[in-house]
C-alpha positions in Angstrom: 115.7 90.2 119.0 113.7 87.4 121.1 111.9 88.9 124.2 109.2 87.4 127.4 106.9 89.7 128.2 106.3 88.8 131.6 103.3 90.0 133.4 100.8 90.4 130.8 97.1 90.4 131.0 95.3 89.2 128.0 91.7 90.5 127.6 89.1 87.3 126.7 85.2 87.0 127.4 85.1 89.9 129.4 87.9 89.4 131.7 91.9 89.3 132.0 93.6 86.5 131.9 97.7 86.7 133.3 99.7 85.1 131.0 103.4 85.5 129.4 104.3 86.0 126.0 107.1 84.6 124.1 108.6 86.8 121.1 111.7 84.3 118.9 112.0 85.2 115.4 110.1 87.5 114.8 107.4 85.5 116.2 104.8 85.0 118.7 106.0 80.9 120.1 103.8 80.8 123.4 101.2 82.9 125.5 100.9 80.8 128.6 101.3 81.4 132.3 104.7 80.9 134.0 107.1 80.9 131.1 110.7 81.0 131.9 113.4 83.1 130.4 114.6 81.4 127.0 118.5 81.8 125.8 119.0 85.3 124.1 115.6 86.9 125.2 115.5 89.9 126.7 112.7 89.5 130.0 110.3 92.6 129.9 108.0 93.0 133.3 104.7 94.3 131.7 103.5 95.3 135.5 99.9 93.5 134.2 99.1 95.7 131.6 97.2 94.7 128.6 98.5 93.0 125.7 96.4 93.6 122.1 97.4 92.8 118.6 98.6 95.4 117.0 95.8 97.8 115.7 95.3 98.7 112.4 94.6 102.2 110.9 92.9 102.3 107.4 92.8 105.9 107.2 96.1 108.0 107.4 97.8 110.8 106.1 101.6 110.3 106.0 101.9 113.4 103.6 105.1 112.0 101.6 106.0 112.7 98.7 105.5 116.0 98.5 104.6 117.5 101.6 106.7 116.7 104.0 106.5 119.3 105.8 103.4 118.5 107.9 104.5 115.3 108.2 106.9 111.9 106.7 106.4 108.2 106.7 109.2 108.2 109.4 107.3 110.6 111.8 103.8 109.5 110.6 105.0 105.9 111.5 106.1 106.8 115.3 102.9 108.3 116.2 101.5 105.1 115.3 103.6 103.3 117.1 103.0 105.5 120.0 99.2 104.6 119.6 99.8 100.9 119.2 99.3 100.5 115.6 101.3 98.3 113.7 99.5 98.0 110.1 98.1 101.5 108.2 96.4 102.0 105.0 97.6 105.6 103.7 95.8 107.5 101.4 97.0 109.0 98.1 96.8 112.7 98.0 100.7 113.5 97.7 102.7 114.8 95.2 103.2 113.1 92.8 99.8 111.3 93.2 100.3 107.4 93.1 98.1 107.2 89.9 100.8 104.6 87.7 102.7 102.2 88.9 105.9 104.5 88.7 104.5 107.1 91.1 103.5 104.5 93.4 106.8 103.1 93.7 108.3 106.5 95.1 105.9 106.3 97.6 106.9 102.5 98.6 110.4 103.4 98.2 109.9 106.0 101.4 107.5 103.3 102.9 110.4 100.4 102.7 113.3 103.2 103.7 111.1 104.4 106.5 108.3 103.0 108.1 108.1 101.9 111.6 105.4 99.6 111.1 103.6 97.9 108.7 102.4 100.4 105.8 100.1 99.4 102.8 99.6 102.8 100.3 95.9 103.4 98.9 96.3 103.9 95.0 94.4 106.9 93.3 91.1 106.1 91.5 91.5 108.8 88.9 94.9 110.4 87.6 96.3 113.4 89.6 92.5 112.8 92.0 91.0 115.0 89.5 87.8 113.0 88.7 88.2 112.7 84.8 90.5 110.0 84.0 90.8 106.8 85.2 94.0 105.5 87.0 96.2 102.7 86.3 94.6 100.6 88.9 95.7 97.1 87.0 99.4 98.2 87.5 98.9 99.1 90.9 96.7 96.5 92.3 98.9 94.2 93.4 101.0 97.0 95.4 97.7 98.5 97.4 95.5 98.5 100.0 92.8 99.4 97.1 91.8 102.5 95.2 90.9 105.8 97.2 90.6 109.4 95.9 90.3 110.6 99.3 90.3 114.5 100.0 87.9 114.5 97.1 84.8 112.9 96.3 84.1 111.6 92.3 81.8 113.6 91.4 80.7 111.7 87.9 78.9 109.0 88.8 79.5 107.1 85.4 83.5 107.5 86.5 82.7 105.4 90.0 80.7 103.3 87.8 83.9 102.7 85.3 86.5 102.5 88.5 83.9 100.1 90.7 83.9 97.0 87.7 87.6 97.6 87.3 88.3 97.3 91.0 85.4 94.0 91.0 87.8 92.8 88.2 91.3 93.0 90.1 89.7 91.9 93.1 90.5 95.2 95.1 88.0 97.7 97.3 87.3 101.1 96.7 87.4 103.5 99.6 85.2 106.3 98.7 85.7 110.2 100.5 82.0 110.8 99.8 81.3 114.5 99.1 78.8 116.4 96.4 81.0 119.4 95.4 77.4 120.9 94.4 75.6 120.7 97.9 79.2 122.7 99.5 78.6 126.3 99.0 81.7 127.6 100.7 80.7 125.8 104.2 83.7 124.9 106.8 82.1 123.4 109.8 78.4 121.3 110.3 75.5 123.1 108.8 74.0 123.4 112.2 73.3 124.3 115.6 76.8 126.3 116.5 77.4 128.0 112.9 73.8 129.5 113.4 74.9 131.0 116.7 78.2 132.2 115.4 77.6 133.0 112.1 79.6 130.2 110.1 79.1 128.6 106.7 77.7 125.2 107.4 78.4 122.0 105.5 75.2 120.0 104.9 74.6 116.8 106.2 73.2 115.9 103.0 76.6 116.4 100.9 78.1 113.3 102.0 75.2 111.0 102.4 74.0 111.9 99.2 77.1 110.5 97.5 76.6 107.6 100.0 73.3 107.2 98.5 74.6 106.8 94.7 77.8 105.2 95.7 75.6 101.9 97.7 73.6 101.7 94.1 76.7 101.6 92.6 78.3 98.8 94.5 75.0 97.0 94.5 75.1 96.9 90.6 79.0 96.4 89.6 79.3 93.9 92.7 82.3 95.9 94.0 83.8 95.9 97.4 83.0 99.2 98.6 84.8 101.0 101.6 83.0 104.3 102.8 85.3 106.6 104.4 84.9 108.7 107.7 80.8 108.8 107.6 79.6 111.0 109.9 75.5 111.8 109.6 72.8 109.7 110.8 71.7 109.6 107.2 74.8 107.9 106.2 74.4 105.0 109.1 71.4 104.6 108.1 71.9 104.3 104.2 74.6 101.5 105.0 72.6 99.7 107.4 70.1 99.2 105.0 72.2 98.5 102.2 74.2 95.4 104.7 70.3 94.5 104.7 69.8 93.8 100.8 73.6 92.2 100.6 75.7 95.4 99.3 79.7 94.3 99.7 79.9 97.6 101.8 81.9 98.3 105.0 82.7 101.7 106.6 84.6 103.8 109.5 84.4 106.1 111.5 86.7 108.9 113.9 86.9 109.2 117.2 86.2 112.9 117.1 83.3 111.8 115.4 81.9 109.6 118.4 83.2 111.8 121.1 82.2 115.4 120.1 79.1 117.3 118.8 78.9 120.3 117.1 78.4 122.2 120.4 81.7 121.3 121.5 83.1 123.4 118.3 86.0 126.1 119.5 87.1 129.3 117.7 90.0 127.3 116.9 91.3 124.9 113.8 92.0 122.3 115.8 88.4 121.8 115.6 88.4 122.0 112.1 87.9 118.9 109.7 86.1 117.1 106.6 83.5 115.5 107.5 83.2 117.9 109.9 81.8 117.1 113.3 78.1 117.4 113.7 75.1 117.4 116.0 74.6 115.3 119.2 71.7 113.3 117.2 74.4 112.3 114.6 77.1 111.5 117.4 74.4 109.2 118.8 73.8 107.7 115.9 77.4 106.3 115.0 77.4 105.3 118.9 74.3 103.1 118.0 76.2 102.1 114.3 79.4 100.6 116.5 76.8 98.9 118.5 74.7 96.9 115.8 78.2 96.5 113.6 76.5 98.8 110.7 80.0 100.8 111.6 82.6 97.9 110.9 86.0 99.8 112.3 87.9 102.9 113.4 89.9 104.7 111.7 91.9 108.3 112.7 91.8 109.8 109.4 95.2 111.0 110.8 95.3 113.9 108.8 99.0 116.3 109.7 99.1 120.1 108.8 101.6 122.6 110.2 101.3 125.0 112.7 100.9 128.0 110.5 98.3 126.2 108.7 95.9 125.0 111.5 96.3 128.4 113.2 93.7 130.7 111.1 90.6 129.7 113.2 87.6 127.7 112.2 87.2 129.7 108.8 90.3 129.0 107.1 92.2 127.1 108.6 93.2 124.1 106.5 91.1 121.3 107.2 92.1 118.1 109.0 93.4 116.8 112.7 96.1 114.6 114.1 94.6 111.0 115.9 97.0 108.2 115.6 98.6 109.0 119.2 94.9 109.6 120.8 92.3 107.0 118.9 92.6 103.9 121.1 92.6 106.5 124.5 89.5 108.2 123.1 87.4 105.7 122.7 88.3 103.9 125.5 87.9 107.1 128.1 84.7 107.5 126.0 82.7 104.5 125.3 84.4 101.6 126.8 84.9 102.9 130.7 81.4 104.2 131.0 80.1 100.7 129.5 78.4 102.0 126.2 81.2 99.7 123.8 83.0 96.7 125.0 86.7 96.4 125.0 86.3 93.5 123.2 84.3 95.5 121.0 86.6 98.0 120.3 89.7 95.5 119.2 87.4 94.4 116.3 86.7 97.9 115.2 90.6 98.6 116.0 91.9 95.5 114.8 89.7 92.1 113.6 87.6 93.9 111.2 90.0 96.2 109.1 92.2 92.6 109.3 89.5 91.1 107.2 88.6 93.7 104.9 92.0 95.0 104.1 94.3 92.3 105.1 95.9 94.6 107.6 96.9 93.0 110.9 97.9 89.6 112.4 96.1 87.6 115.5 97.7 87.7 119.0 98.5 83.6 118.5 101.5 81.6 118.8 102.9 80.9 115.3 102.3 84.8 113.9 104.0 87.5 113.3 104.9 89.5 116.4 102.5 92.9 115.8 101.0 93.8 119.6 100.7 96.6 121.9 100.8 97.2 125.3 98.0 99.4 127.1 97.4 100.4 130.7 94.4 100.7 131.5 94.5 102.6 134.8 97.2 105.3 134.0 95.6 108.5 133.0 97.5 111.6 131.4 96.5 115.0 129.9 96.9 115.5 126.1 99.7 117.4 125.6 100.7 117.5 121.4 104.1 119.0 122.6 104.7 115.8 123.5 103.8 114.0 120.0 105.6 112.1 117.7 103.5 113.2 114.7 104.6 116.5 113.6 101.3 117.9 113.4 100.0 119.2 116.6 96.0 120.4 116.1 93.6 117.7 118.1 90.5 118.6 119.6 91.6 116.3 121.9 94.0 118.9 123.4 94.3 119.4 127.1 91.6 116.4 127.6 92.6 114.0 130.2 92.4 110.6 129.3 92.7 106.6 129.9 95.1 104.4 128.6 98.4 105.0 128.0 100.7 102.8 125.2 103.6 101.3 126.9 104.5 99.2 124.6 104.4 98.4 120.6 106.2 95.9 119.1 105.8 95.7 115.0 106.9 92.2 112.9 109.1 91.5 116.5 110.8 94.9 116.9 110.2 97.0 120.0 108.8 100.3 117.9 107.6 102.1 120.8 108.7 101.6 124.7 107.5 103.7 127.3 108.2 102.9 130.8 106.4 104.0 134.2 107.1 106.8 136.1 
């Protein structure tokens, strides 16, 4: 389908410039002002909302195979849609684990069958994400976004060692969920100021940066292209900061729970309930300043779908993880961008230019590319309501929160995947 987006602004230095957009093929032909209507386009009036290229998300959970009842590739896809993401990275802990090149390909069968948008499957570091054997990562590599046992972190540093060189010698990156089993001790929430007051098991800060810590050596020695997931302690900005310093091929992420809330803001509820989990104001502040310097290099949900029975058990046991591909991009713009902390133009490199270059997920907004953009308006404001999701999973701290900027419009390799007109 061809398509003129009429009435677009595009964001550049700072400002909004109106152009149109012509979508032929598949294909972005011309942003100028003043187009006319082509033969066989369809004319869409964008009312002077804001065109972006499509976002990318390097951190999903699209739960299929094998648990597909928190969420599928269809549903997972939609809700990224709704968000404006076109290209996602998803990770690897499904059943079966994509560990061989045969389990891989059940997952891409549901990814080609399925998907919405643009979807590029992590492979497993270690067989079954068990820690003790390596994977097949020579037989996956070409089929991957890179290696990931995410939901776990390896705990035998000889085993990152072994899986860092093989992933130098395929040319892929490893995207490490950094957590020291050891340092755990039943904890469920931050080790801090709230689970004192309310009698909780905390989760030390020390637990994730600590892996960080070996992990940055590691790299540093095998040469690897190192991904650290979801970091979420000062300790861990600061780690990576200083290891961009001495030339370590490292990049990371963050959540937006992660730069919005601190540990204060925890409810008796598990909609508050993830891993990392969300910590102190001091660490909040410090991923702020991370974004800011580019120690943090993008954001990513860590979309992470349970069902309802399973997020309803409270902060102690309910399972851990929260929905964000519908919220991310509103979040941080309420959050950071409107009261001038992080630019706009900011925030489409940490939504879209940098995870582009490190994973190869996402195209420019430019004439002669593939047709992956979204549609935001700026002004319109609306109140969470995860009734109203496309993701199956409904638990978001995000819940009830009013915020800015609502998706009107996604459009993935030049098909409308999301549409969403004024009231």
């Amino acid at each position: 389908m061809n398509y003129l987006l009429k009435n677009a602004m595009l964001p550049a230095e700072g400002r909004f410039r109106p152009v149109d957009i012509a979508v032929s093929g598949g294909r972005i032909v011309s942003i100028a002002g003043g187009l006319e209507l082509f033969p066989g386009a369809i004319s869409i009036d964008l009312h002077n909302a804001v065109v972006f290229p499509g976002f990318s998300d390097v951190h999903v959970h699209l739960r299929e195979p094998g648990f597909s009842y928190k969420e599928t590739v269809r549903t997972g896809t939609l809700a990224a849609a709704r968000g404006g993401f076109t290209h996602l990275c998803c990770m690897p802990n499904l059943d079966p684990v994509p560990d061989t090149r045969d389990r891989l390909e059940t997952l891409l069968e549901i990814i080609r069958r399925d998907a919405v948008v643009d979807v590029r499957p992590y492979g497993a570091v270690t067989v079954g994400e068990q820690g003790a054997v390596l994977a097949d990562l020579e037989a996956m590599a070409p089929f991957t976004a890179g290696f990931s046992d995410d939901g776990r972190g390896i705990q035998d540093g000889d085993m990152m060692r072994r899986a860092m060189r093989e992933a130098k010698r395929l040319g892929k990156i490893i995207a490490a969920h950094c957590e020291d089993n050891s340092l755990l001790k039943g904890g469920y929430i931050h080790d801090g100021q709230y689970a004192r007051l309310h009698g909780h098991r905390g989760i030390c800060s020390e637990s994730e940066w600590g892996q960080i810590a070996r992990d940055l050596q590691l790299a540093e020695e095998t040469g690897c292209a190192y991904h650290v997931c979801h970091i979420s302690t000062k300790e861990s900005v600061g780690l990576i900061r200083e290891a961009k310093a001495r030339g370590v091929d490292v990049t990371c992420e963050t959540g937006p729970h992660y730069l919005v809330f601190n540990d204060m803001d925890l409810q008796e509820d598990g909609r508050f309930k993830m891993n990392p989990p969300i910590r102190s104001e001091a660490d909040r502040q410090a991923l702020t300043a991370g974004l800011l310097d580019g120690t943090i290099d993008m954001i990513a949900s860590d979309h992470a779908p349970h069902s309802w029975e399973e997020k309803s058990r409270g902060l102690e046991k309910s399972a851990m993880g929260v929905v964000g591909l519908e919220t991310a991009f509103a979040a941080v713009y309420t959050h950071l961008v409107k009261p001038g902390i992080l630019s706009l133009e900011k925030l489409v490199d940490l939504l879209h230019t940098n995870p582009a270059r490190r994973f190869g997920a996402g195209t420019p907004l430019e004439p002669g590319q593939r047709a992956n953009l979204t549609v935001f308006d700026l002004d319109a404001a609306y109140m969470v309501d995860p009734g109203q999701f496309q993701s199956m999973g409904r638990a978001t701290p995000f819940a009830g929160m009013e915020l800015y900027g609502v998706c009107r419009l996604t459009i993935a390799d030049g098909v409308i995947v999301w549409r969403e007109d004024k009231a």
